[in-house]
N, C-alpha and C positions, 0 to 999 in steps of 0.2 A: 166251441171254445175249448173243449174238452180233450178233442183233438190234435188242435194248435199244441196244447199244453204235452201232449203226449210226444208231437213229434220234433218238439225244443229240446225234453230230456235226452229224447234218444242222440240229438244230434250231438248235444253236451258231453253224453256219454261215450259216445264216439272217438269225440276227439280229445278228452281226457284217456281215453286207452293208446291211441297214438301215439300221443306223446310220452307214456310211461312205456310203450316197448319203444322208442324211438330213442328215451335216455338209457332205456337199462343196460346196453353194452356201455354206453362209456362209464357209469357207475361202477360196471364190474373189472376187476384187474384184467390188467391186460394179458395177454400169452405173454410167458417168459423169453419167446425168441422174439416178441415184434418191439422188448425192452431196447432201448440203445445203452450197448458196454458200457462204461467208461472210457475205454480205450479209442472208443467211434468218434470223430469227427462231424462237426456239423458247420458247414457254410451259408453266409448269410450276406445280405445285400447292405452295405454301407448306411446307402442310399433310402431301402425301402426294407423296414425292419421284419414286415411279416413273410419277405421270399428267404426262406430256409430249407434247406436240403439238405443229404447227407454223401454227396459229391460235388466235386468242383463244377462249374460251370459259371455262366453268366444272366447277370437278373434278366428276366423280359422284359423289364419295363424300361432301363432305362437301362440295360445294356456292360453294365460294371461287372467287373470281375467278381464272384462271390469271396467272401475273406473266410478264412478257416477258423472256430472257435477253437480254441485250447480248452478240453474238457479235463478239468481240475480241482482240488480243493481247493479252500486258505485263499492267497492272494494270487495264484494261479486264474482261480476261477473267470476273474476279468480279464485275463491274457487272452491276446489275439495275435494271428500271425499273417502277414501280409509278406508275400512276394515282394520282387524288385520292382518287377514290371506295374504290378497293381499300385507299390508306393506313386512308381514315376505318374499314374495314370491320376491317382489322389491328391498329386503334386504336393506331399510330405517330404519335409527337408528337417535334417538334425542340425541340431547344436548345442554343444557341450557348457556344463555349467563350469565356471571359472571366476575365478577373481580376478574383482577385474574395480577402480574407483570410480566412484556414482557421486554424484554430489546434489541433495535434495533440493530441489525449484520448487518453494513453497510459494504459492498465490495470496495476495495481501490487499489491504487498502490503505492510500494516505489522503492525506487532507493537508493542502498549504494553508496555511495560518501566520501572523506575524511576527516577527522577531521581539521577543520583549523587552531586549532593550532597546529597541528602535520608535517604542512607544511615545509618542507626542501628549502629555497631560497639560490640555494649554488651559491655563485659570485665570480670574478676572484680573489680580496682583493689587488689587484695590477696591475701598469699600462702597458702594454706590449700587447702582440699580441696572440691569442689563435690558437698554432701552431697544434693542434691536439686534435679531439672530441673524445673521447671511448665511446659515447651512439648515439645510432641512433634513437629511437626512443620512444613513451611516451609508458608506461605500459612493459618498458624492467625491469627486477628487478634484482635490484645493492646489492650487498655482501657488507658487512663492508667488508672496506678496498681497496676495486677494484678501481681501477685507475677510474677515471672518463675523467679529461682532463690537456690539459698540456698547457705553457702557459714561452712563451718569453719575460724575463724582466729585463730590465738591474738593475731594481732598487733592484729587489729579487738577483741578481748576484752582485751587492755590497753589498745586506746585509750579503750573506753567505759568503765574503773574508774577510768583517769585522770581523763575527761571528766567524773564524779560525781565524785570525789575536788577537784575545783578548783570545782564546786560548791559543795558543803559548805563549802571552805575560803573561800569568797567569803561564805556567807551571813552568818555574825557580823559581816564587815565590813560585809558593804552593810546589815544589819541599823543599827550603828553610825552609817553614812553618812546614814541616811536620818532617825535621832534628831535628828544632828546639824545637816544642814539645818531640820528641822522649830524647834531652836531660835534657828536665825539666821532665820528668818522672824521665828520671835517679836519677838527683839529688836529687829528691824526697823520693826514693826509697833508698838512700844512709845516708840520713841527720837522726843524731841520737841527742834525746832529745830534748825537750819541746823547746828549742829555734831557735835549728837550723832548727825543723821540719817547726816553724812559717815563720824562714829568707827562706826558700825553698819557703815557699807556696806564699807568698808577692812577687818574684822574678818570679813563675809563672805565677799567676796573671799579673803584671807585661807587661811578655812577650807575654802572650794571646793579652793583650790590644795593644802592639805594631804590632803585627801581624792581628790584626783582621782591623786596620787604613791600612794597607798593600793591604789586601786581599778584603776589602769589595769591593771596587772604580769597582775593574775588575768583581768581583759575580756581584755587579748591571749591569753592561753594558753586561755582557753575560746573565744574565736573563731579558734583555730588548729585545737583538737581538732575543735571544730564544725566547720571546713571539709574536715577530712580524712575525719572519720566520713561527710558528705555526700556523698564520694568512692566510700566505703565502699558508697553508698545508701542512708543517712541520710535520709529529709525530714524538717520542723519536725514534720510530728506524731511520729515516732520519735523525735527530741531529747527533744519535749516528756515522753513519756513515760520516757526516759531519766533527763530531769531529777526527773519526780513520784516515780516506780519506786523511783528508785537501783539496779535489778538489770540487769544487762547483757544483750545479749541475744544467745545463741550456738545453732547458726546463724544468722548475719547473714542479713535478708532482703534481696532488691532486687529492686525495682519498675520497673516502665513509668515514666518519665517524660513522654509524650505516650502517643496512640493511635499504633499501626503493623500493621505486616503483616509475619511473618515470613518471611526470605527464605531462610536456611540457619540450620544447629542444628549448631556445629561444635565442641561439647565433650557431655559426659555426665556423668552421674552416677558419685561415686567415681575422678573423675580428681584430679588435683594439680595446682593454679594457680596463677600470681602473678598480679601488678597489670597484665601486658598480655596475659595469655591471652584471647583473643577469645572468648566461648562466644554470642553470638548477633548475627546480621545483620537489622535488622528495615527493612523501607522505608515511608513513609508514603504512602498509596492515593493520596493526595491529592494529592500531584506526581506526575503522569505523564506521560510521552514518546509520543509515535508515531514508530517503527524503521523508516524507510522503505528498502527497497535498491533501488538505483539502478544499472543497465547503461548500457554503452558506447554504445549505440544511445539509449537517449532521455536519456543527459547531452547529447547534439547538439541536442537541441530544448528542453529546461529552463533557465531562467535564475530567477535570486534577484528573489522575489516573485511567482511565476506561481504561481496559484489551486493550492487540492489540496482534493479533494473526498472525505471520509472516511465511507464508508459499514459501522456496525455491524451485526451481528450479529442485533439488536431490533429494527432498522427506522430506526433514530436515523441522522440525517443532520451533517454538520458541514462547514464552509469556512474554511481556514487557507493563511496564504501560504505560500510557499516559502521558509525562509530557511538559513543554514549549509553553504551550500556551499562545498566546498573539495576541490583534486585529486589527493585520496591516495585513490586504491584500496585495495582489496586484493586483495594481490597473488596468493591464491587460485582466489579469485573472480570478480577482474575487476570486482568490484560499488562502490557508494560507497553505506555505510549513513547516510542522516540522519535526525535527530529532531530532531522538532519539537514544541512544546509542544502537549498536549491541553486543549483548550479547555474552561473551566468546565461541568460539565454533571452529569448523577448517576454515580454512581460507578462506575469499572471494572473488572477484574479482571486482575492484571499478569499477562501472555502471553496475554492476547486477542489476536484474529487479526481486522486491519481489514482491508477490501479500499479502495484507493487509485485515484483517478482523478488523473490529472498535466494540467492543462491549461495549453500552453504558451503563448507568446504570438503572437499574431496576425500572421501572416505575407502580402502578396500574392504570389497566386501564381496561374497559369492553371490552369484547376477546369473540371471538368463535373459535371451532376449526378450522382450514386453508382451511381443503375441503368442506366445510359448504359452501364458498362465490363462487358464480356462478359469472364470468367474462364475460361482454360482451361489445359489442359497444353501449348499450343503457346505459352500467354502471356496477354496481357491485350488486348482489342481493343473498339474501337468501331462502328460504322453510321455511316459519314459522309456526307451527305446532301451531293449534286451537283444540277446543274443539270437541269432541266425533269424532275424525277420518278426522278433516277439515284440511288442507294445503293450504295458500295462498303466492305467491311471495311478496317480500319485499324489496322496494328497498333500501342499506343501505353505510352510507359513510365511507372507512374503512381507518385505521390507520396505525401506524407500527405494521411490523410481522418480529414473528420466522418460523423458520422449520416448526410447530406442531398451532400454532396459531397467529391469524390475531384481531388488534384492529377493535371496531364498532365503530365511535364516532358519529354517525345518525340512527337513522332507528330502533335501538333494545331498548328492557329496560334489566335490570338484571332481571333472570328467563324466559324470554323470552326460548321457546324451536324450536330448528331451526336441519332439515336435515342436516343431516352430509354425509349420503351415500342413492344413489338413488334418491338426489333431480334431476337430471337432465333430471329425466322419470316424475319425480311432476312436474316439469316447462313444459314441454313438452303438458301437460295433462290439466294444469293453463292456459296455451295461447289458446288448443281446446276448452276449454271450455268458453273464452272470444269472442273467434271467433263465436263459437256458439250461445252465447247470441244474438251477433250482428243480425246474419243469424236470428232468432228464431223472434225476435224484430217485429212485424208488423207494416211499417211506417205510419203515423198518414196520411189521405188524405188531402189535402190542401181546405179550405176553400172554 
């Protein structure tokens, strides 16, 4: 055991000495000639960041040109210089910043909803008991004319016995009225010469006027009931039959007056109604809104008339301006909801869900193209191309974009030339060679 234990230490021992003369040269400074200048160059692979040399040549692994670092201080230090040929080989192309108008494609959402003045509040218009619903629920869609609901009322059942009752009591006379005319035609039609045609026509007259004292009293009270029973939900063919019938008809029906779509069902069957109990909300399909909500962030960039691009669900595209703007939030939200009229087209369904494209209007502004701007967590940065083959990062603050290009509002001037393709092998090349400087750097010994 004794043994064991003795020939563990040695081994221990061993190889703790190894390794302290194995680190002691590179602990100790190095010779002053194996230092690199400042002035010395060092190239390095794009591609694969640890093949660095201190002559040109090309990496073994994957064959690239080595790129030359710029050994510098300050903002030097991340400069690199590339050749023509090695650009062509990087397939790095420039382009200059310029002014140039951008116009910001903000991404939105809308919601079709209904027109509120197109709103149907249909109510019972009288006092009685709502014996029976025909709709059962919201988004059911009502035909002109469809029965909607029916509705118990004694008050509607004395007005249509009255409404027959002033009937009948009209008939004999208009029966009378209509004799009566038929004879002043006659006479009329009889009476020869300039005097007797005058004593005809005055005799007419005459009897019109007696008859119209006759006939009016009963026309008003029958176009009174008529208008109220139409109240009721009367139409001319219910009158008509009213009038043929003579039997009243309890429960009262009431019908669609146009097509609609039901939006809420806010009464039932076997409740008790008057004349303004609301029992349904119907909307018509056919007026509808697009509910655009609108942020704090791109009311800065919207103004009244800039394009909106409304794309459905189906594939259906549409282009509408911008109008109704105004600066009442909500105060929840933070949001400003506008609607905008939906443009003719086949028909929708209320609380569809559009997606919104906001295009504002055209601004100049200094722009690069869009693959130009390297995105990172330290920020946003460019490849700014220098003189005779130098490339340094640049870090830049950017603005609104399109598809195709991205505002600078930091960082660039106009003419400024910046990587558009194969900065991301420059940047690559920009940090070894920063890193190198450091490594290269021989620190000053302390006092």
């Amino acid at each position: 055991m004794k043994k064991t234990l003795l020939v563990v230490a040695v081994i221990v021992a061993a190889g703790a000495g190894g390794y302290w003369l194995g680190a002691r040269p590179a602990l100790s400074p190095a010779p002053l000639d194996a230092q690199a200048s400042p002035a010395q160059s060092a190239y390095v692979c794009p591609m694969h960041a640890h093949i660095v040399q201190d002559h040109p040549g090309s990496c073994p692994i994957c064959g690239m040109d080595l790129v030359a670092l710029k050994e510098a201080g300050g903002e030097g230090a991340r400069q690199i210089h590339v050749d023509t040929a090695t650009q062509h080989k990087l397939g790095v192309r420039l382009a200059a910043a310029e002014q140039t108008p951008l116009t910001h494609d903000m991404p939105a959402y809308g919601t079709l909803v209904a027109d509120e003045s197109a709103v149907l509040r249909l109510t019972a218009h009288v006092d009685g008991i709502l014996t029976r619903l025909h709709v059962s629920r919201p988004g059911q869609r009502i035909a002109r004319g469809q029965l909607l609901f029916e509705v118990d009322s004694q008050e509607a059942l004395g007005l249509q016995y009255e409404y027959i009752d002033i009937l009948r009591r009209a008939l004999p006379a208009m029966k009378m009225a209509e004799e009566r005319r038929a004879q002043n035609r006659e006479i009329l039609a009889r009476a020869q010469g300039p005097d007797a045609v005058a004593q005809a026509e005055l005799g007419t007259r005459q009897s019109e006027e007696q008859l119209d004292s006759i006939l009016q009293p009963m026309r008003r009270d029958r176009e009174r009931l008529g208008l109220r029973l139409r109240q009721f939900g009367f139409d001319d063919a219910l009158l008509a039959q009213l009038a043929s019938s003579g039997q009243a008809l309890n429960p009262v029906p009431v019908r669609a007056r146009q097509a609609c779509v039901v939006q809420q069902v806010l009464a039932r069957a076997g409740m008790t109604v008057n004349a303004m109990t609301e029992v349904l909300q119907c909307v018509d399909p056919a007026q509808l809104w697009v509910e655009i909500a609108l942020y704090p962030d791109q009311l800065a960039w919207v103004e009244e008339g800039d394009a909106v691009s409304l794309h459905f669900a189906d594939g259906e595209t549409a282009r509408i301006p911008l109008k109704g703007l105004h600066p009442l939030l909500d105060e929840a939200t933070r949001s400003l909801r506008v609607r905008l009229p939906l443009p003719p087209g086949r028909s929708r369904s209320i609380g569809e869900y559009v997606a919104v494209t906001l295009h504002s209007t055209p601004r100049d502004v200094l722009s690069v193209p869009k693959s130009a701007v390297m995105r990172s967590g330290r920020g946003d940065f460019v490849m700014r191309a220098l003189d005779k083959g130098h490339f340094m990062p640049v870090e830049v603050t950017t603005g609104i974009e399109t598809a195709e290009r991205i505002a600078i509002r930091d960082g660039l001037e106009e003419g400024d030339r910046v990587a558009v393709n194969g900065q991301f092998l420059l940047d690559a090349a920009a940090s070894l060679a920063d890193t190198a400087q450091r490594m290269r750097v021989t620190p000053t010994p302390a006092p």
